[in-house]
N, C-alpha and C positions, 0 to 999 in steps of 0.2 A: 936369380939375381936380377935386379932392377934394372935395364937400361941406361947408359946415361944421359943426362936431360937432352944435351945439345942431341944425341940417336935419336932420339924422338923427335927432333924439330924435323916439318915435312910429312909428317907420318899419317894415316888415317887411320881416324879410330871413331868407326859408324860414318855416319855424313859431315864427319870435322878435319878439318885439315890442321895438324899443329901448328903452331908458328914460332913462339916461344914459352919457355918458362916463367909463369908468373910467382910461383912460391912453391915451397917444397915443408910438410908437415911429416906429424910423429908416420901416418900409415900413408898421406897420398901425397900427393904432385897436382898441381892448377897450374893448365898451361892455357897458354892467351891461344883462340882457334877459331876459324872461319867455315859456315859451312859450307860445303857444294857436295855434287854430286859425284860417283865415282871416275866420269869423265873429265872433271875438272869444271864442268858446266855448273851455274847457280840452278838451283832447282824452282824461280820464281823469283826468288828474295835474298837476301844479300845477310847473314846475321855472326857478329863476331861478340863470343862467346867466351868463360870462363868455363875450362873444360879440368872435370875434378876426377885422377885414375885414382885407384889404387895402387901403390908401388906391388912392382913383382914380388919384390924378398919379403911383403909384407901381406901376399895372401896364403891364408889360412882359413880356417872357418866363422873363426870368432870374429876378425876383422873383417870376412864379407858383410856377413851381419849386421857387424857396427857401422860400415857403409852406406848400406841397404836400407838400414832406419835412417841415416843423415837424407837420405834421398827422400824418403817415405813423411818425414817431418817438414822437409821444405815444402813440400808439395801441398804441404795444409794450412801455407803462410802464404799470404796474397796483402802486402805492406808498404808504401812507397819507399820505406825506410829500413828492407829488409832485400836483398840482392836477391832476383827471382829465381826460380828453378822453369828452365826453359824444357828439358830434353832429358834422357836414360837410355841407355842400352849397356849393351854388353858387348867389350873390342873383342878381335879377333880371337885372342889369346886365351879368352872366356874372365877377364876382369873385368868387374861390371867400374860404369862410371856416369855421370852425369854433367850435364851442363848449367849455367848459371849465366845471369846478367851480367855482362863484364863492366863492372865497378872503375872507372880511369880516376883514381884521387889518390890519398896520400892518407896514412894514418894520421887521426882525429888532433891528437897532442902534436906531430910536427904541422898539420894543418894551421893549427890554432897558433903556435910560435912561430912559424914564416910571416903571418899575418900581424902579428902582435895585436892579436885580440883583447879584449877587454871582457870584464867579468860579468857582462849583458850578452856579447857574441857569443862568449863559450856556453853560457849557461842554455842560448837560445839552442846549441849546437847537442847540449845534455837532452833537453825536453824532445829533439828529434829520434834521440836513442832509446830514452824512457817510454815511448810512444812506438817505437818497434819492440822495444822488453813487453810492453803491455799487451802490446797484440798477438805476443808470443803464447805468453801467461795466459790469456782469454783462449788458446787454444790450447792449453794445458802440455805447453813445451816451456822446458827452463834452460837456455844455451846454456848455461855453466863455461863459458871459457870468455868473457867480456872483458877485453884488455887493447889499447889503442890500436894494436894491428890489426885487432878484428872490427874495427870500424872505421871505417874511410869518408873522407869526404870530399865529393867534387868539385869541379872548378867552381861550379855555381854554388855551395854552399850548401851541398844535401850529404846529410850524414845517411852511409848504408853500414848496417850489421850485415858481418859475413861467419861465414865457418860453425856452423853449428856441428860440426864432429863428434861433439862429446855432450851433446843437448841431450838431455833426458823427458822420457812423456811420462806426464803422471796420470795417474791411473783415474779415470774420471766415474770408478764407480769401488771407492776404494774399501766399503765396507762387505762389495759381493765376493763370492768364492772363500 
């Protein structure tokens, strides 16, 4: 059975220290995390991260997997417009998890209506996300889950795609075998 989130605040898992719960999905948990070292020391550099576990109740084999490729597909998107994959390992308990660029914004649609945008802002705000789908696609990933929560945008105005969970990679050679 899964921990409760607040049990996890504090917690390390590899060289991240939790601090809070940022979201909670179908298989994992994003919690907001700093790294250091096991003394509590920076190890050099200071980095506060989006840290992505898999829930306890929810490993299995199938969902390590499905983890395992979410990590594996980040890794081959390098996008200004696509929240990075920093870091992997495996916590204590042997759940594997990863870390990401921690995204501070507000999904896309309440973005756009706190602001009361106009239909030039929003649209400038689409061609930000089109231009992270495309550079998906050119790497033959298709997120399959594109809905305002999974795109945020910052104070400054930058839209990031997040959560590829259930991204599928097509097959780039799909007449072999």
């Amino acid at each position: 059975r899964a921990a409760p989130a607040q049990a996890m605040e504090g917690q390390r898992i590899g060289a991240y220290r939790v601090l809070r719960l940022l979201g909670e999905g179908g298989m994992g948990r994003v919690f907001l995390a700093d790294r250091e070292l096991a003394g509590g020391e920076a190890d050099g550099f200071e980095q506060r991260v989006a840290l992505k576990l898999v829930r306890g109740d929810f490993i299995d084999a199938e969902t390590r997997v499905r983890f395992l490729r979410e990590r594996e597909l980040l890794a081959r998107l390098s996008h200004p417009h696509i929240a990075q994959l920093h870091d992997g390992g495996v916590a204590a308990d042997g759940s594997p998890f990863f870390t990401l660029e921690y995204v501070e914004g507000e999904p896309i649609t309440r973005w756009c209506d706190a602001r009361r945008l106009g239909v030039r802002a929003r649209l400038g705000l689409v061609l930000q996300v089109c231009a992270a789908v495309a550079h998906a696609h050119r790497n033959l990933i298709v997120h399959r889950d594109l809905k305002p929560s999974n795109i945020l945008v910052t104070a400054d105005g930058e839209a990031k795609l997040l959560d590829f969970g259930i991204a599928k990679l097509l097959d780039a050679n799909p007449g072999a075998g």
